[in-house]
N, C-alpha and C positions, 0 to 999 in steps of 0.2 A: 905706111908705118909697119916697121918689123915687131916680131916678137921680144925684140932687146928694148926697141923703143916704148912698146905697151906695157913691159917689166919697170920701166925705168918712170912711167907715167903714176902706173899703179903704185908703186912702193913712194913718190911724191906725194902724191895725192893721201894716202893713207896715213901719212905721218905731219902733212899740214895743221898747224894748228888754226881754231875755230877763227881768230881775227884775222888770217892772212886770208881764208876762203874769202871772207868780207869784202876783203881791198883787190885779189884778185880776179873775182868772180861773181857775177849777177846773181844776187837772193833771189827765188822766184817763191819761196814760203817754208813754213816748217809744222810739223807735225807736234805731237809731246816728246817725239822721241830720237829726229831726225831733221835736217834741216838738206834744205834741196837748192841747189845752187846747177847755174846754166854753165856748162864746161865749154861751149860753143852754140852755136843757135841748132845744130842737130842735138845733142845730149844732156845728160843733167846727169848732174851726181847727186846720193842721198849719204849724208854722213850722218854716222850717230855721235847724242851728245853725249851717249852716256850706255849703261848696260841694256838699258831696254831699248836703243838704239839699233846697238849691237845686233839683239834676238830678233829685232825687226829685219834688217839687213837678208841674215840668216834666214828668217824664213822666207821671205821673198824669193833667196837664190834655192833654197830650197825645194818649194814648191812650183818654179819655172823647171828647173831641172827634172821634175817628178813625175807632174802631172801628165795624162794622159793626150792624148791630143784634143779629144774633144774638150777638154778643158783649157788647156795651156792658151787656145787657138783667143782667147778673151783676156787674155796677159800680156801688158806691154813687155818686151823680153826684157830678161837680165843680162850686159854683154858681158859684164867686169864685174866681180865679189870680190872684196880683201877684207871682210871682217868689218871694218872701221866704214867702208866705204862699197857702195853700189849705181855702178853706173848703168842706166837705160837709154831710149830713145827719149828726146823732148818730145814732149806734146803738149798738142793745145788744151787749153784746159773748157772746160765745161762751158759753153756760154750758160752767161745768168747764175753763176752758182749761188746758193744761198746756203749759210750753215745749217746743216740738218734739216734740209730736202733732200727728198728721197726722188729717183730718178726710175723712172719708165722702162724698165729693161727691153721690152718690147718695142720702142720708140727707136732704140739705140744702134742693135745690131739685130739682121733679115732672118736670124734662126731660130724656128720657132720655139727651140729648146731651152732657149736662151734661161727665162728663169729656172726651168732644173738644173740646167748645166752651172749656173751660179748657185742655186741653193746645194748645189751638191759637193761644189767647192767647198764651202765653207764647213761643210759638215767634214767631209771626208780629208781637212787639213784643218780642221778646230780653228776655225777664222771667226771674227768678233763682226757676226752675223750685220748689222748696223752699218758698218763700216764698207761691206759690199755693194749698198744702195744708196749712197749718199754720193750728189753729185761731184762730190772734191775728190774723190776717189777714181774719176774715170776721167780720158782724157782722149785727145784725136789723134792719132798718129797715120799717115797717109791716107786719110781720109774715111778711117776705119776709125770708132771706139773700142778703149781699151780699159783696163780694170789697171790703173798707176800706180794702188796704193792698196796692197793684199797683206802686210807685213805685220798686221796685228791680231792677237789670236787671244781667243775665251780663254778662260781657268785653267782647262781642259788643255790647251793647246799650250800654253806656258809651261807647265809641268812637263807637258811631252816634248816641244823644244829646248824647253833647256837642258834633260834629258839628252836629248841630239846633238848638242853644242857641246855639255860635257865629256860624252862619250868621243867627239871627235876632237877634243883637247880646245874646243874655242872660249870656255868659261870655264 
């Protein structure tokens, strides 16, 4: 796939509306503010339904593109952002998830930093602390866990993203 073809996918994708994702593409779940659908059994796109979709999106491609390496290295990557729409890698999702379990960071990935390295995320990109230890938030991707769902941010963090969105003409 060329760059005319990834142009031509992108700006599809970005302008689909919610019931054609339905009929063309496997639901795997949705969030308050995002709905995640399987684009092939490698990837998944996250569309918003709406502006707090949007800021999710945005922060996601944001804080992949930003963060440090020691941090990033715990982030399933972002390959595609158009605003409306975020495409990742699929991953498997958590065995046994339950809503609001919190999950064993230690258990997950060999680095012993692991919880600073996650508590430092959150602070240092105003993330909706909760939402980083909860096992529907991390997912498998080649056999490594990964952090799938980093897009939601405290008081703190909405004010400063939206901020960053307006600033760069996206709201």
């Amino acid at each position: 796939m060329d760059i005319a073809d990834i142009n031509i996918l992108v700006k599809y994708l970005s302008n689909l509306p919610m019931k054609e994702y339905k009929k063309n593409f496997t639901f795997l779940g949705e969030g308050i503010a995002r709905k995640v659908f399987a684009l092939n059994k490698n990837l998944v796109v996250k569309v918003a339904k709406g502006e707090d979709g949007l800021h999710q999106n945005f922060v996601e491609s944001y804080i992949f593109k930003n963060a440090p390496y020691n941090l990033k290295k715990y982030l399933c990557p972002v390959l595609l952002y158009n605003k409306r729409i975020l495409i990742m890698p699929r991953a498997e999702v958590f065995p046994d998830i339950r809503r609001k379990t919190f999950v064993d960071l230690k258990r997950l990935r060999e680095e012993s930093s692991i919880e600073e390295d996650i508590y430092t995320l959150g602070e240092k990109y105003f993330l909706f602390k909760e939402d980083l230890y909860v096992h529907s938030s991390w997912g498998i991707v080649n056999d490594n866990y990964y952090l799938i769902d980093y897009g939601c941010t405290s008081c703190e963090g909405d004010l400063y993203y939206d901020f960053l969105m307006r600033t760069n003409g996206i709201l």
